[in-house]
Steps between C-alpha positions, in 0.01 A plus 500: 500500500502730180730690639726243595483431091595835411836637613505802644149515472478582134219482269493247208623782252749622757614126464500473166740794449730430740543160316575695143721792703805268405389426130472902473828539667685306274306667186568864646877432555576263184300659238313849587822641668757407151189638331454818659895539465506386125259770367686730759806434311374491192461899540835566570847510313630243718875380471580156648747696693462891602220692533170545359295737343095531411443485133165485544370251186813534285612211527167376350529718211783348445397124446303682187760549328781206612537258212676281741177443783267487164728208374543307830104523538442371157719267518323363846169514323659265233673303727129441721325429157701194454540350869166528607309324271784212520469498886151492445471227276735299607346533880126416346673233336648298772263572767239327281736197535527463832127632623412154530633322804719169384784294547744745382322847552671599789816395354452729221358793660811521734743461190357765342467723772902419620643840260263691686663480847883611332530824508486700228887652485654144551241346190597807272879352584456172443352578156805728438706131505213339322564737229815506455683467139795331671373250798121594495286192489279629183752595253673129573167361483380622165812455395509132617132464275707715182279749547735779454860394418690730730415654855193758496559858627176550707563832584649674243138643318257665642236214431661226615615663832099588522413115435739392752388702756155362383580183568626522785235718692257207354686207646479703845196663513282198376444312762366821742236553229431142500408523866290764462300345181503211708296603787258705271401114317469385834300748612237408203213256650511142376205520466500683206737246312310201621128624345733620163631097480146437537388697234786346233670846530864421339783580726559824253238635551500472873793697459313757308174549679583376821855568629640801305189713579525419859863593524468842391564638826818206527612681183441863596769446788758261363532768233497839686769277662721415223457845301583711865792244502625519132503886539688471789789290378815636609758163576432278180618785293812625771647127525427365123510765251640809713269703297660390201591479229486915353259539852279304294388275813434809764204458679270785690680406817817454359486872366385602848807339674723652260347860526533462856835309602664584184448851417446605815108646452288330792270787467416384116518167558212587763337646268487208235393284785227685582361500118584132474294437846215718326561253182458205669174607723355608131558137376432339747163676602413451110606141506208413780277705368474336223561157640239546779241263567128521360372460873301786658 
C-alpha cells in the first residue's frame, strides 16, 4: 500500500524533490542562466553587434572612474530616500484604517489597491497627461483654486520632475504595501489588544508597544521591497522625464539601457549590472539584519 503512495517507488525525499525539480527549473533557466551570462559578459568588450573580446575586469575599472554611472547611482540613492519612506508611511497609514473589519473596509481596501493592478508604463502615461501645462488635469486645477496664475511646467527642473515621479510611484505602489502591512496586523493575536483595553492602554500606545514592535519583520520585507524596487526604476523616468531635463532624471537602469542599446556596450552595461545586483544584495542583506526579529 506504501508503495502504491509513492510513484515509482520513491522515498519521501525522492518525493519531495521531484515536487521542487520544476521550481529549480524555472530558477536555473530565468535567473542563474542570465546570471552566469551577465558576469560572462561583463568580461568582455562586447558590441551589441560584432564580435567580442575578453577584457578580463576592465570594464569594472572603468565604472571607477565614469562620472556618468556615479551620477545615475546617486541620483537612485536620492530618488529611494524620498519614495520609500512615503510608500512606507503612507502604506502604515491606511492599512491602520482599514485593519478593522466594517461597513466600508472592503470598499476601501479595494480602492486603494485599484493603481496597483495598472501597469506601471501605462500609469507613468497617464501622469504624463495629468501633468500637462496645456490639458493636464493639475495645472487646470491649481489654476482653477488661483494657486498659480498660469499653467505649471512640471518637468522642466530637476526637482519637480523628481516630485512628480514621486508622486506618482506613491499613488501606485501604496496599496501593495498596504496589503502587506495589512496581513502583518492581522497576523498580531487579539489577544494582545483585548488584555491592553483592559489595562486602559490608550490606542497610541497600542500602537507603540504592541503593533509596531510586532511588525518588524512586516517592515523588514515591505522595505527590502520598495528600496530593490526604487533602485530598479527604469519606466517612470523613460515615459515622464526621458532622463531629463540636463540628464538630471537618469536612473541606475536608465544609464544601463543607454550604455547598452544606445552606445552599443552590452559588455559594460553587464558589468554595471552585476555591481548594481551586488548593491542591492548589500542593502538588502543589511536591511534584515538589522530589522530581524529578537526571537531565538
Amino acid at each position: 500500500m506504501t508503495m502504491l503512495n509513492r510513484p515509482l517507488g520513491l522515498s519521501r525525499a525522492g518525493i519531495g524533490y521531484l515536487l521542487i525539480l520544476p521550481s529549480l527549473c524555472l530558477i536555473g533557466v530565468f535567473f542563474l542562466v542570465p546570471l552566469c551570462m551577465t558576469v560572462w559578459m561583463s568580461l568582455h568588450d562586447w558590441p551589441l553587434f560584432g564580435t567580442s573580446t575578453l577584457v578580463g575586469l576592465k570594464n569594472y575599472a572603468e565604472l571607477l572612474h565614469d562620472e556618468s554611472f556615479w551620477r545615475s547611482l546617486l541620483f537612485t540613492t536620492k530618488y529611494t530616500l524620498i519614495v520609500t519612506p512615503a510608500l512606507f508611511l503612507a502604506s502604515f497609514v491606511l492599512a491602520l484604517l482599514v485593519r478593522r473589519p466594517g461597513r466600508w473596509s472592503a470598499f476601501f481596501r479595494t480602492a486603494y489597491f485599484l493603481p496597483v493592478v495598472i501597469g506601471l508604463s501605462t500609469a507613468s502615461l497617464l501622469w504624463v497627461w495629468l501633468f500637462n501645462d496645456q490639458v493636464g488635469l493639475f495645472s487646470a486645477l491649481l489654476m482653477q483654486l488661483h494657486v498659480v496664475d498660469e499653467p505649471v511646467q512640471w518637468f522642466d527642473t530637476g526637482t519637480t520632475s523628481l516630485l512628480s515621479v514621486v508622486w506618482m510611484v506613491t499613488w501606485k505602489m501604496t496599496g501593495f504595501n498596504m496589503v502587506l502591512m495589512l496581513v502583518g496586523m492581522q497576523a498580531i493575536p487579539k489577544d494582545l489588544y483585548e488584555a491592553a483595553n483592559i489595562d486602559g492602554v490608550s490606542p497610541w500606545q497600542q500602537l507603540r508597544y504592541i503593533t509596531v514592535p510586532l511588525m518588524r519583520q512586516t517592515f523588514a520585507l515591505a522595505l527590502t521591497i520598495s528600496v530593490i524596487g526604487s533602485y530598479l526604476a527604469f519606466d517612470q523616468f523613460y515615459i515622464m522625464t526621458h532622463g531629463g531635463p540636463n540628464n538630471g532624471t537618469v536612473s541606475i537602469v536608465y544609464w544601463i539601457y543607454r550604455a547598452a542599446f544606445t552606445y552599443t556596450r552590452v559588455g559594460y552595461a553587464s558589468a554595471m549590472s552585476v555591481v548594481l545586483l551586488l548593491i542591492l544584495l548589500l542593502m538588502s542583506t543589511l536591511q534584515l539584519y538589522l530589522l530581524r526579529s529578537d526571537d531565538r
